[in-house]
Backbone and ligand atoms as CSV (ligand in chain L), in Angstrom:
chain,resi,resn,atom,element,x,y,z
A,1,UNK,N,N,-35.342,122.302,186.916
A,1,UNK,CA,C,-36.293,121.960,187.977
A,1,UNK,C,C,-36.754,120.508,187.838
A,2,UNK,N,N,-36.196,119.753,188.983
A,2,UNK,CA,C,-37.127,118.004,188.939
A,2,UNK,C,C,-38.939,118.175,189.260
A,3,UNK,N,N,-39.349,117.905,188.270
A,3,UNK,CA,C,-40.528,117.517,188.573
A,3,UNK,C,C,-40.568,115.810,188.934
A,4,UNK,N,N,-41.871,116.401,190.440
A,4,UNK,CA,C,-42.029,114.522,190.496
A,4,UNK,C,C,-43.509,113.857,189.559
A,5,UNK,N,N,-43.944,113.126,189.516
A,5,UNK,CA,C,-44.861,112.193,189.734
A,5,UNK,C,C,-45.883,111.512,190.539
A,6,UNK,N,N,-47.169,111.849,190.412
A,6,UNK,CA,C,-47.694,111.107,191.458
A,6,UNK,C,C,-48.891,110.055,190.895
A,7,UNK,N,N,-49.830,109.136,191.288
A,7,UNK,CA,C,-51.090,108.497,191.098
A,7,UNK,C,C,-51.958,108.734,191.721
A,8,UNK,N,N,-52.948,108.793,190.858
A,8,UNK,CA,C,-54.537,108.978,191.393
A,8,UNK,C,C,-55.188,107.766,191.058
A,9,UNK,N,N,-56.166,107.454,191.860
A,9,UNK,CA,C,-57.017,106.535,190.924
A,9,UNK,C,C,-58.600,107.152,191.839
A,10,UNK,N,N,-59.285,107.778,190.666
A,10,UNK,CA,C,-60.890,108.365,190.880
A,10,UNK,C,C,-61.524,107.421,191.320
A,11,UNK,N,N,-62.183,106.921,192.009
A,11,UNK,CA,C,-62.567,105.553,192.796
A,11,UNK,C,C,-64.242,105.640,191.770
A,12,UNK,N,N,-64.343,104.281,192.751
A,12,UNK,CA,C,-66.082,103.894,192.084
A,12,UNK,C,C,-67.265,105.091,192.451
A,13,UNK,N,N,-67.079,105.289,193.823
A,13,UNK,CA,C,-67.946,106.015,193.679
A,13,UNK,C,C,-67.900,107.671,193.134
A,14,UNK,N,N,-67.009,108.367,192.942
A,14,UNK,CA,C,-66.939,109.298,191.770
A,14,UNK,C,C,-67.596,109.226,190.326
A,15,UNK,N,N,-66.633,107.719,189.964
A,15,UNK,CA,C,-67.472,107.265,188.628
A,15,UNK,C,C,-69.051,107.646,188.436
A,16,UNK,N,N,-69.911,106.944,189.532
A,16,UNK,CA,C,-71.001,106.501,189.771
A,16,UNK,C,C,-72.218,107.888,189.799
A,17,UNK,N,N,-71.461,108.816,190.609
A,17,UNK,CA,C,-71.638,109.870,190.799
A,17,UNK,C,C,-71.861,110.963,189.654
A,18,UNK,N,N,-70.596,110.935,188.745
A,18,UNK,CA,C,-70.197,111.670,187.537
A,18,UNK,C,C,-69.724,112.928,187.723
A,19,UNK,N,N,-68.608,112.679,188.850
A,19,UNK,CA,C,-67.740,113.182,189.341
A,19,UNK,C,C,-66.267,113.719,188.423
A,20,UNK,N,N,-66.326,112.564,188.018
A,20,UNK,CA,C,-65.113,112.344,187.214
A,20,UNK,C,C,-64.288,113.389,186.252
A,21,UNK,N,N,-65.278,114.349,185.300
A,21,UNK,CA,C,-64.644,115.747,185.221
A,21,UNK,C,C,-64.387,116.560,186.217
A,22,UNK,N,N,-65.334,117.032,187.045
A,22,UNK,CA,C,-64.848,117.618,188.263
A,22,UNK,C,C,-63.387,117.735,189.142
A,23,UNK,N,N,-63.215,115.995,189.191
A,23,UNK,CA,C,-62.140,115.445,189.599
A,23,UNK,C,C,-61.064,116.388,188.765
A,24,UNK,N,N,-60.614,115.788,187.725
A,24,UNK,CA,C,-60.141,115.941,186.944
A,24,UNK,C,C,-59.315,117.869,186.754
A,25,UNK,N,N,-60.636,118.478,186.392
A,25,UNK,CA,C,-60.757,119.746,186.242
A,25,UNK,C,C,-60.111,120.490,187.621
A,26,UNK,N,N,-60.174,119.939,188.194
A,26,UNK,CA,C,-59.007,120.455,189.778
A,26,UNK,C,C,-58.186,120.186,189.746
A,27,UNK,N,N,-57.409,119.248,189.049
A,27,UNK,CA,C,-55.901,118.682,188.692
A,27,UNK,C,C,-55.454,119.717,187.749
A,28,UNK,N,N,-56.149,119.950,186.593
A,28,UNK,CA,C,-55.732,120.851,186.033
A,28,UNK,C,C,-55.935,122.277,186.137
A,29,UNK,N,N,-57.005,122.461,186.605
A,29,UNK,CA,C,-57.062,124.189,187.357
A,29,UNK,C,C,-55.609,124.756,188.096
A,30,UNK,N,N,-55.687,123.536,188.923
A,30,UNK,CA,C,-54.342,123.877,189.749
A,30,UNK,C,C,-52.830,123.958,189.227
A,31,UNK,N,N,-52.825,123.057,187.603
A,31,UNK,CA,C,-51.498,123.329,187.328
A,31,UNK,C,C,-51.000,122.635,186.793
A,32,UNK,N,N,-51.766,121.334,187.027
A,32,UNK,CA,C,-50.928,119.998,187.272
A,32,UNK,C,C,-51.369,119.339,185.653
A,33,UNK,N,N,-49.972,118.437,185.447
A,33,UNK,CA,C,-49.588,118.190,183.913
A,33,UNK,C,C,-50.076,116.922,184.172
A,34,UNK,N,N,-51.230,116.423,183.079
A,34,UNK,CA,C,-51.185,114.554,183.065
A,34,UNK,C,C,-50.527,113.998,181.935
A,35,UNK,N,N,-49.816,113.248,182.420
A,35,UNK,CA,C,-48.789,112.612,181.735
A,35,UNK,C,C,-49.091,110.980,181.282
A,36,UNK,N,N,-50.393,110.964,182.069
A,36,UNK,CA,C,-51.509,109.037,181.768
A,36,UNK,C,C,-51.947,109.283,182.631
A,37,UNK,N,N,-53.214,108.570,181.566
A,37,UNK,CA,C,-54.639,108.587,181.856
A,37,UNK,C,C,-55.518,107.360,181.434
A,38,UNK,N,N,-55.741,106.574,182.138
A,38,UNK,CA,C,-57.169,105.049,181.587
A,38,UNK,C,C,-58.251,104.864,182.600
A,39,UNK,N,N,-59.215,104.058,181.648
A,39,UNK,CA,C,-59.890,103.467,182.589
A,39,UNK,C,C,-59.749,102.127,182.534
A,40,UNK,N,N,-59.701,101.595,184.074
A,40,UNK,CA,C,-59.217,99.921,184.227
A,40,UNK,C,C,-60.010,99.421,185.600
A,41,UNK,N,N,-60.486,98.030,185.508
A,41,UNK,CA,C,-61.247,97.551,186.337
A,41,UNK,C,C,-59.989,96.667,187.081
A,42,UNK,N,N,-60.133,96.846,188.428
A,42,UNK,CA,C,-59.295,96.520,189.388
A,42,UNK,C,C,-59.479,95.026,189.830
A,43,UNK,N,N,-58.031,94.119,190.204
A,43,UNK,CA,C,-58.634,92.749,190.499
A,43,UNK,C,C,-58.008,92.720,191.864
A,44,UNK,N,N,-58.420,91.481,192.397
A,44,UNK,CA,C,-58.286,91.117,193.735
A,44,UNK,C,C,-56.325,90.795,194.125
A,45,UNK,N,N,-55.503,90.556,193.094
A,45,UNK,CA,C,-54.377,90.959,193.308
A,45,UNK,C,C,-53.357,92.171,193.203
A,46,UNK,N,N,-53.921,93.181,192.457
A,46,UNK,CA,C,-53.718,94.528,191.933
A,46,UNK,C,C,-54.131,94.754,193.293
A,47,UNK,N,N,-55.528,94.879,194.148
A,47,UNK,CA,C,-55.401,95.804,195.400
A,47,UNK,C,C,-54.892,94.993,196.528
A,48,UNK,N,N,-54.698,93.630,196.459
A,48,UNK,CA,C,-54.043,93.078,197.486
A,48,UNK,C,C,-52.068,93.894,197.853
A,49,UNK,N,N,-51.726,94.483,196.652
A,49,UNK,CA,C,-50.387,95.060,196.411
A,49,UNK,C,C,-51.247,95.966,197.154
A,50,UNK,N,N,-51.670,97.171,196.106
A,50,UNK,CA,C,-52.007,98.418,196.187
A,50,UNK,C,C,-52.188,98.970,197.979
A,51,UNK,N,N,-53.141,97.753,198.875
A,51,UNK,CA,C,-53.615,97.712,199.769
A,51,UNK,C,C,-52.791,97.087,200.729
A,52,UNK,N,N,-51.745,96.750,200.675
A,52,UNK,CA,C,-51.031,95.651,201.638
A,52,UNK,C,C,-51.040,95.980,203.078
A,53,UNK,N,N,-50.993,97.286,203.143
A,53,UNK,CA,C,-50.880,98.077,204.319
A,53,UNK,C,C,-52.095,98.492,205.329
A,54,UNK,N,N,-52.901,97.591,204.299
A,54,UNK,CA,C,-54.083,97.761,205.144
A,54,UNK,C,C,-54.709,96.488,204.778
A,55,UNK,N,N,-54.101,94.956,204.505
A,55,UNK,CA,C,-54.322,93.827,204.221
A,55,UNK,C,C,-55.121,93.027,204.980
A,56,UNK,N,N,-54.758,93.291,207.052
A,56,UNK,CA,C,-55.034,92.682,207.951
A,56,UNK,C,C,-56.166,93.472,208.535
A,57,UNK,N,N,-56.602,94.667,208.000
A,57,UNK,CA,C,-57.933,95.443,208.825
A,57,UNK,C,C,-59.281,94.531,208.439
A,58,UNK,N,N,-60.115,94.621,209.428
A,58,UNK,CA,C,-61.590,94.180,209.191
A,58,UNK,C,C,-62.275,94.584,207.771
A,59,UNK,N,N,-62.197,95.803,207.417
A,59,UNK,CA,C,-62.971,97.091,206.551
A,59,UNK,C,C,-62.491,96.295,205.340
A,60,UNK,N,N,-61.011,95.507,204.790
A,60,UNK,CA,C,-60.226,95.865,203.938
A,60,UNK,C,C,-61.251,95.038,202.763
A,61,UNK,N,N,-61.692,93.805,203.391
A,61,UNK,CA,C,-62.690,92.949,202.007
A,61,UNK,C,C,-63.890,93.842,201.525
A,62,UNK,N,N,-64.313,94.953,202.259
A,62,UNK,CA,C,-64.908,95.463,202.230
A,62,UNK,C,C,-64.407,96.754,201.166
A,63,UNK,N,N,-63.408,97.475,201.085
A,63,UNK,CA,C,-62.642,97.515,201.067
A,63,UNK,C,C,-62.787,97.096,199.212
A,64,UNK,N,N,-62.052,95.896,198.965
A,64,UNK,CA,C,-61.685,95.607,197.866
A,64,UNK,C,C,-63.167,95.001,197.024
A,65,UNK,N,N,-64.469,94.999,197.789
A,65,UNK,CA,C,-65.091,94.797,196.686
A,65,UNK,C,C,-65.705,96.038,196.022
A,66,UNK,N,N,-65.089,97.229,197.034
A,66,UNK,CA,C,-66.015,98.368,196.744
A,66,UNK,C,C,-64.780,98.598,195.504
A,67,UNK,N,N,-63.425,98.537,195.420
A,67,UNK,CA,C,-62.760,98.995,194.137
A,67,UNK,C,C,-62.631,98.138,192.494
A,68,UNK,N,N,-62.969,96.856,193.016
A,68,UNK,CA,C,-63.349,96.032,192.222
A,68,UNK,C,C,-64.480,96.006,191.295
A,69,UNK,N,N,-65.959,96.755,192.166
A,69,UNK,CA,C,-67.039,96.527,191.465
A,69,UNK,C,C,-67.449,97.415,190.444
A,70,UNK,N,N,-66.554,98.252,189.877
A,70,UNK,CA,C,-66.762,98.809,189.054
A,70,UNK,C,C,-65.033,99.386,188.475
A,71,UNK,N,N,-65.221,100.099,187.282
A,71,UNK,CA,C,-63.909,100.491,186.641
A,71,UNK,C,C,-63.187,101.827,187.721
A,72,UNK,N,N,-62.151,101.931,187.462
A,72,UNK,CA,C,-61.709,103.344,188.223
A,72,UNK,C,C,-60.724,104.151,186.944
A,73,UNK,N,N,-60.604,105.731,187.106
A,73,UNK,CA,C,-60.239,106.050,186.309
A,73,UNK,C,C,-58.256,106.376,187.014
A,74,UNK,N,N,-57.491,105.789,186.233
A,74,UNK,CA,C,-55.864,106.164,186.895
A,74,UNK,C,C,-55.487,107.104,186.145
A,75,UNK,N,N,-54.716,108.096,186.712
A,75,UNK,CA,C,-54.134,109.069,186.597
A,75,UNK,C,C,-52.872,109.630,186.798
A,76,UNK,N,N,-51.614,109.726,185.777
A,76,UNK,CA,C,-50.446,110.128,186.362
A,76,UNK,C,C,-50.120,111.887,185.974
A,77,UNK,N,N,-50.011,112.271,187.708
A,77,UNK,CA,C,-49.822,113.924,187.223
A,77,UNK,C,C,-48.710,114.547,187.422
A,78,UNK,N,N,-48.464,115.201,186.682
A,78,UNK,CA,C,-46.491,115.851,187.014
A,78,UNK,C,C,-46.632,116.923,187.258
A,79,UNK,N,N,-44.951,117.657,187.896
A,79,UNK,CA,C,-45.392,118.884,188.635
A,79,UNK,C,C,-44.408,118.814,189.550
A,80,UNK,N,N,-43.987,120.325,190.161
A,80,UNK,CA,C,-43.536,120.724,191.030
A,80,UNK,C,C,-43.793,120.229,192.794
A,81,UNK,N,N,-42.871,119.305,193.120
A,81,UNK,CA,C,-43.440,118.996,194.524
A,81,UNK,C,C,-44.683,117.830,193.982
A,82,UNK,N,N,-45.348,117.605,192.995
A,82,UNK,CA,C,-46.556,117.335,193.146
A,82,UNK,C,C,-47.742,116.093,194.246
A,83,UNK,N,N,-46.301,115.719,194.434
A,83,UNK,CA,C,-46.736,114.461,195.858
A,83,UNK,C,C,-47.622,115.052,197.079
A,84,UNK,N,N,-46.608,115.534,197.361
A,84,UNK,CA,C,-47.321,116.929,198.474
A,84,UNK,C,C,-48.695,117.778,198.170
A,85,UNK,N,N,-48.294,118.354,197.079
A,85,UNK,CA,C,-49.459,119.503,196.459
A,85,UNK,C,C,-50.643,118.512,196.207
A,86,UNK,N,N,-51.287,117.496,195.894
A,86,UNK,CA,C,-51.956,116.702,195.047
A,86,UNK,C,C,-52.141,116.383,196.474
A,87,UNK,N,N,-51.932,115.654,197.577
A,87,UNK,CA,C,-52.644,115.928,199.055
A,87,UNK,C,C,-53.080,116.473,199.999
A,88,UNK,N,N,-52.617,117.697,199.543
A,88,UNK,CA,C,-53.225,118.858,200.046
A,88,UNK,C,C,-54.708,119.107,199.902
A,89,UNK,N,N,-54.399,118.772,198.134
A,89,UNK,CA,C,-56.107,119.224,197.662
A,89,UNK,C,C,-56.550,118.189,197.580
A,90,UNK,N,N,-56.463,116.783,198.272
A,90,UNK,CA,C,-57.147,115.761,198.126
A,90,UNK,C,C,-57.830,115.948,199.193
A,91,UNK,N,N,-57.136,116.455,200.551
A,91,UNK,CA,C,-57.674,116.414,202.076
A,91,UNK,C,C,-57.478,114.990,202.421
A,92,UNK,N,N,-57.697,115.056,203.669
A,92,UNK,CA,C,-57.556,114.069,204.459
A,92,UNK,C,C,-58.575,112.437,204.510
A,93,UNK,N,N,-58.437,111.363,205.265
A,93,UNK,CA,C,-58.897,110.454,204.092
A,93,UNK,C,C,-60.554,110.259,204.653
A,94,UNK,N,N,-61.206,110.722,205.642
A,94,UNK,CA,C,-62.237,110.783,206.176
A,94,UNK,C,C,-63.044,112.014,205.144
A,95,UNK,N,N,-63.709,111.678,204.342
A,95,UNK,CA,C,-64.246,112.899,203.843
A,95,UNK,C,C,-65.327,113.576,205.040
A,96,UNK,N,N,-65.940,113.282,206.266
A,96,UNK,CA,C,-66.417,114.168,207.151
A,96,UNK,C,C,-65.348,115.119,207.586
A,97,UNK,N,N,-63.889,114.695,207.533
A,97,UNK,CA,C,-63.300,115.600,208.082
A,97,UNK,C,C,-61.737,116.603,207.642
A,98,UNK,N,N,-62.466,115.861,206.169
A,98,UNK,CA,C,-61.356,116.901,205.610
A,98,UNK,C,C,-61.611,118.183,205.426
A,99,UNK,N,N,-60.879,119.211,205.062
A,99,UNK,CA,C,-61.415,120.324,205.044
A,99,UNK,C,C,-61.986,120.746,204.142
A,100,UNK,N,N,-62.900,121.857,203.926
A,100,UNK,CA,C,-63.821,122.272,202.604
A,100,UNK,C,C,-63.048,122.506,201.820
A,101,UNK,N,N,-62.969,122.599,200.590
A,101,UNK,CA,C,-62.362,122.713,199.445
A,101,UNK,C,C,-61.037,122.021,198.965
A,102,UNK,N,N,-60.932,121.078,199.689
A,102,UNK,CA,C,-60.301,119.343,199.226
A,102,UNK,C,C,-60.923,119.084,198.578
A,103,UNK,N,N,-61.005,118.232,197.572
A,103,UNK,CA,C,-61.780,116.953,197.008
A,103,UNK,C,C,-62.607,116.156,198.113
A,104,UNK,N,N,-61.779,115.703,198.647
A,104,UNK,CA,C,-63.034,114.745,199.835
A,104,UNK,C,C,-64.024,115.394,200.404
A,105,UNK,N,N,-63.554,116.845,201.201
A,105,UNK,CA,C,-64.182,117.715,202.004
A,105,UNK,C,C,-65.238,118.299,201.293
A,106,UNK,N,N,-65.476,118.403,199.841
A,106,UNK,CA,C,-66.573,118.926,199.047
A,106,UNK,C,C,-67.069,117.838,198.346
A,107,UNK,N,N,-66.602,116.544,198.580
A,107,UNK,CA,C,-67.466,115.487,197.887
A,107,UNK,C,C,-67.930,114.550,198.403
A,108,UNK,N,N,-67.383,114.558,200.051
A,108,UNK,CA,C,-67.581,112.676,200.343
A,108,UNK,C,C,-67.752,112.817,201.723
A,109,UNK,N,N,-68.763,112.365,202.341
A,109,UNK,CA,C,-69.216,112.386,203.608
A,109,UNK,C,C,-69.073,110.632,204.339
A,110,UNK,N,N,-67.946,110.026,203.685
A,110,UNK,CA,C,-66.982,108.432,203.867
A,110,UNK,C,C,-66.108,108.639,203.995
A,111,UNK,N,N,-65.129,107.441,204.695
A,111,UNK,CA,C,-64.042,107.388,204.837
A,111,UNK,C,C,-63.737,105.841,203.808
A,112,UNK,N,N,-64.282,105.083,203.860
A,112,UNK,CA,C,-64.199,104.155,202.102
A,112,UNK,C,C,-64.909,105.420,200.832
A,113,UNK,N,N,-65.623,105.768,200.944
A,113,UNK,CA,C,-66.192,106.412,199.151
A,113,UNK,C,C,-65.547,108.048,199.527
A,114,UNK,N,N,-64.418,107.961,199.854
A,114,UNK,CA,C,-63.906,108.923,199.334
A,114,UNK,C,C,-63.022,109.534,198.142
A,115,UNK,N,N,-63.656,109.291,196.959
A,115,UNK,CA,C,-63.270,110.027,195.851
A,115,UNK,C,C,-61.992,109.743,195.054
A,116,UNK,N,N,-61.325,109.565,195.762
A,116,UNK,CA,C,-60.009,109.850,195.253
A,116,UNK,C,C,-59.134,109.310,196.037
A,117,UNK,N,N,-57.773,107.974,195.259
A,117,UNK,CA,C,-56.612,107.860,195.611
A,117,UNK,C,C,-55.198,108.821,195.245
A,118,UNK,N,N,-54.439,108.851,196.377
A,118,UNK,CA,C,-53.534,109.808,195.814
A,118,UNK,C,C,-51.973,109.473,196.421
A,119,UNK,N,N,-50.957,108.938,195.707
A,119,UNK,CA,C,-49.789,108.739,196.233
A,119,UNK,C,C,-49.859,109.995,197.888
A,120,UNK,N,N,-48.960,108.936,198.819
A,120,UNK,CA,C,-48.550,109.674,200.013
A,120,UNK,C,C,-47.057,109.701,199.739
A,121,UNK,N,N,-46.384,109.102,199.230
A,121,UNK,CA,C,-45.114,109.972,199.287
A,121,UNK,C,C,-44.352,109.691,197.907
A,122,UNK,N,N,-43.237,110.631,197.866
A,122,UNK,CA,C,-42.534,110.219,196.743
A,122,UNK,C,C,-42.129,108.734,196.398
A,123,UNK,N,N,-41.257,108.070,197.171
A,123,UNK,CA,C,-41.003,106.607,196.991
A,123,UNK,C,C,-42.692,106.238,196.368
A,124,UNK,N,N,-43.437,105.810,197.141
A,124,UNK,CA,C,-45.176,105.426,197.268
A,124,UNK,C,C,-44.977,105.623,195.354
A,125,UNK,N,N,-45.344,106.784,195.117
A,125,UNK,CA,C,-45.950,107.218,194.119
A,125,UNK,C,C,-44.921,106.394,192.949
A,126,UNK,N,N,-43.778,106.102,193.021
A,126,UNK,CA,C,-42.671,105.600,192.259
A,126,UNK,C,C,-43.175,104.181,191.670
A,127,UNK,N,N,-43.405,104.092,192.805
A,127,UNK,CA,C,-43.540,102.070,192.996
A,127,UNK,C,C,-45.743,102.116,192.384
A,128,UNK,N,N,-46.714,102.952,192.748
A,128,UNK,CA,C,-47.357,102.664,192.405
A,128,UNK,C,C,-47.946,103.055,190.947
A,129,UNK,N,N,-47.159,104.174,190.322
A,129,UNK,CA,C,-47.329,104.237,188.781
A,129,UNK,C,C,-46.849,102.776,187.705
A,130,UNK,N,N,-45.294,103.104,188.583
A,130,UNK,CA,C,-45.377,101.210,187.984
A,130,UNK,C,C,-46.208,100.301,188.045
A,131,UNK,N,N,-47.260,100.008,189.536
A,131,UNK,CA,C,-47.977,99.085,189.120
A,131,UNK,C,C,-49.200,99.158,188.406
A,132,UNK,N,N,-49.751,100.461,187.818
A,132,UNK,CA,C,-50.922,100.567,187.027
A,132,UNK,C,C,-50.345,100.823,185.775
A,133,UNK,N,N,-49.091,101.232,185.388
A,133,UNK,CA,C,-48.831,101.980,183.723
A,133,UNK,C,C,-47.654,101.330,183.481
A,134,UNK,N,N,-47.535,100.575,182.289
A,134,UNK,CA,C,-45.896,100.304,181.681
A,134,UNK,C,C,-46.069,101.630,180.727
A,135,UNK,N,N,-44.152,101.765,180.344
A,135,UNK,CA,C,-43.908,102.790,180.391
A,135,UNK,C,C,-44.375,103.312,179.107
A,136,UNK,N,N,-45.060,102.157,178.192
A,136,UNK,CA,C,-45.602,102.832,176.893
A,136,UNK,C,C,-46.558,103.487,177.211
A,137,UNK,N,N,-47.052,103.796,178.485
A,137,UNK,CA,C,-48.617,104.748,178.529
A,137,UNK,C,C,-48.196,105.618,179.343
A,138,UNK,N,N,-46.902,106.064,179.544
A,138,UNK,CA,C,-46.303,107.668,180.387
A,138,UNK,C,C,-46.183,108.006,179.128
A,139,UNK,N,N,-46.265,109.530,179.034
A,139,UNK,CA,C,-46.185,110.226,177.572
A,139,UNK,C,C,-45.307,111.507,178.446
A,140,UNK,N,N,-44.370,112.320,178.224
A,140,UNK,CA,C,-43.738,113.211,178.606
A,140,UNK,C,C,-44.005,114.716,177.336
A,141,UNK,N,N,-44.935,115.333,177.634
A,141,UNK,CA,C,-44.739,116.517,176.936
A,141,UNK,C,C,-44.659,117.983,176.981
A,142,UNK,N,N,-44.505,118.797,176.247
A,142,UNK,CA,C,-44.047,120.084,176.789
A,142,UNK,C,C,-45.351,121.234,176.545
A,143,UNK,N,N,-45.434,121.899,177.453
A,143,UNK,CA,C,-46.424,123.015,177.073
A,143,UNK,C,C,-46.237,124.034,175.838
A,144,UNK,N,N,-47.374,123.810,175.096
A,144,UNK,CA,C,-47.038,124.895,174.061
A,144,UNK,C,C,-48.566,125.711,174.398
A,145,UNK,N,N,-48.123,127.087,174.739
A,145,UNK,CA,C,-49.429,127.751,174.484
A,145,UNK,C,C,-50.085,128.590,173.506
A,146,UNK,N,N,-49.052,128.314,172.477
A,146,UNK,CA,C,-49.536,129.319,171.151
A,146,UNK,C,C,-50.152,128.393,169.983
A,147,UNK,N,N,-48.910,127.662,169.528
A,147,UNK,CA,C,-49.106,127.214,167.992
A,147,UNK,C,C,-50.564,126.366,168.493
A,148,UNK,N,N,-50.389,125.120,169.540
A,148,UNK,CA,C,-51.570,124.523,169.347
A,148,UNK,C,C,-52.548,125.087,169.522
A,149,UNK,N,N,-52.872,126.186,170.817
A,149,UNK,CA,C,-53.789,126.708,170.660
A,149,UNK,C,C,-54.742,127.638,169.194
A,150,UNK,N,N,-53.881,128.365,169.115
A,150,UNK,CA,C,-54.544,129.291,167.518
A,150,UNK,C,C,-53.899,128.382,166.350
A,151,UNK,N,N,-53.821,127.662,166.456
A,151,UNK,CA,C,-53.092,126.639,165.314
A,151,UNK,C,C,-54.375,126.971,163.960
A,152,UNK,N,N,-53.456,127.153,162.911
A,152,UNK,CA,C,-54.202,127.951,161.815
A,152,UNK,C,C,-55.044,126.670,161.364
A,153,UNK,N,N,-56.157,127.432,160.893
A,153,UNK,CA,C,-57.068,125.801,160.533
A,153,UNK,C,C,-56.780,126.075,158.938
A,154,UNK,N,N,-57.187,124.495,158.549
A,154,UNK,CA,C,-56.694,124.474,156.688
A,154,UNK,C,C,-58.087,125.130,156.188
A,155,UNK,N,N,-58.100,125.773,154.983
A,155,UNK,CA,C,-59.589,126.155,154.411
A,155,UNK,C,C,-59.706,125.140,153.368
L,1,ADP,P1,P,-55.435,107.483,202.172
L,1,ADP,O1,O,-56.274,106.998,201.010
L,1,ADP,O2,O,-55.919,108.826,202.680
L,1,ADP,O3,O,-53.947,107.470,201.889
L,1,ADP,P2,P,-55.197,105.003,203.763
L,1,ADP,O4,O,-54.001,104.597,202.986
L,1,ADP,O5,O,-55.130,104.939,205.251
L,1,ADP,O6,O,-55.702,106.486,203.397
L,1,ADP,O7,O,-56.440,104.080,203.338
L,1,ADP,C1,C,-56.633,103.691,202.018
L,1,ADP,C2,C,-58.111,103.695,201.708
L,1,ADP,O8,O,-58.761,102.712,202.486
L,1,ADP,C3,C,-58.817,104.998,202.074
L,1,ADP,O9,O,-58.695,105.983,201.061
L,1,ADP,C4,C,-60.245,104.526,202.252
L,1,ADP,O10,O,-60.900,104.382,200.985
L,1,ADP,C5,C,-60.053,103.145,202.851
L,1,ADP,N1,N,-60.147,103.174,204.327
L,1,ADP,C6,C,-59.188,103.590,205.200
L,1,ADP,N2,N,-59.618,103.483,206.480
L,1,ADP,C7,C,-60.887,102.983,206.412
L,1,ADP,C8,C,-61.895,102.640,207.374
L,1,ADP,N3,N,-61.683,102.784,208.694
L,1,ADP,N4,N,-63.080,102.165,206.920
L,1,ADP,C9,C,-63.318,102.004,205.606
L,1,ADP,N5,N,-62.420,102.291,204.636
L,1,ADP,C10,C,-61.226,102.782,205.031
């Protein structure tokens, strides 16, 4: 089975909030393997990439000082489909109008402070893990649910 890859990045206002387990704790409720994880303060050429596609809107300076002014937490999660699945439960990017039990739809009443970035497609997600993680901070590992868990302690 190919598992894909996708990126998150928990925005400022989550941080701010103390959101950030929450966040988190829905990635993994649902299934989903993190494979990297930091916290990194964003600069004005990192979202000029990140953002290109929305380079020429009014909102966008607006926009980049809100991701700038504080750290964000990035996130790479693996998984079945996970491009898809990981937008599902993000909801849509208006948090008035995503649906309840998205991330946005139970956290964010914005369409900037909504919570959470999340690759839109496979290619997307390819190109933007590269630009937050070299490859010494992807870690690939396998589920063990026994030994580590009851892992005998030394007396
Ligand atoms: P998504 O994050 O759902 O993929 P977009 O790629 O269209 O959505 O937009 C990127 C981010 O830019 C959004 O998550 C949001 O933070 C911000 N944004 C988009 N549209 C607006 C807007 N009209 N006003 C303010 N911020 C916006």
């Amino acid at each position: 089975m190919i598992h894909d890859r996708t990126l998150i990045l928990i925005k400022p206002d989550a941080l701010n909030r103390g959101l950030v387990g929450e966040i988190i704790k829905r990635f993994e409720n649902k299934g989903l393997k993190m494979v990297g994880m930091k916290m990194i303060r964003l600069n004005d050429q990192i979202l000029r990439e990140h953002y290109s596609h929305l380079a020429d809107k009014p909102f966008f300076p607006r926009i980049a000082e809100f991701m700038k002014g504080w750290p964000v937490i990035a996130l790479v999660l693996e998984g079945l489909e996970v491009v898809e699945s990981v937008r599902f439960i993000t909801g849509e990017t208006s948090g008035r109008k995503a649906d309840a039990g998205t991330i946005r739809g139970d956290f964010s009443m914005s369409i900037q402070a909504n919570i959470v970035h999340a690759s839109d497609s496979v290619e997307n997600a390819i190109t933007e893990i590269q630009r937050f993680f070299t490859e010494d901070e992807l870690h690939s590992w396998e589920r063990n649910n026994f030994e580590v868990i009851y892992a005998e302690d030394e007396r």
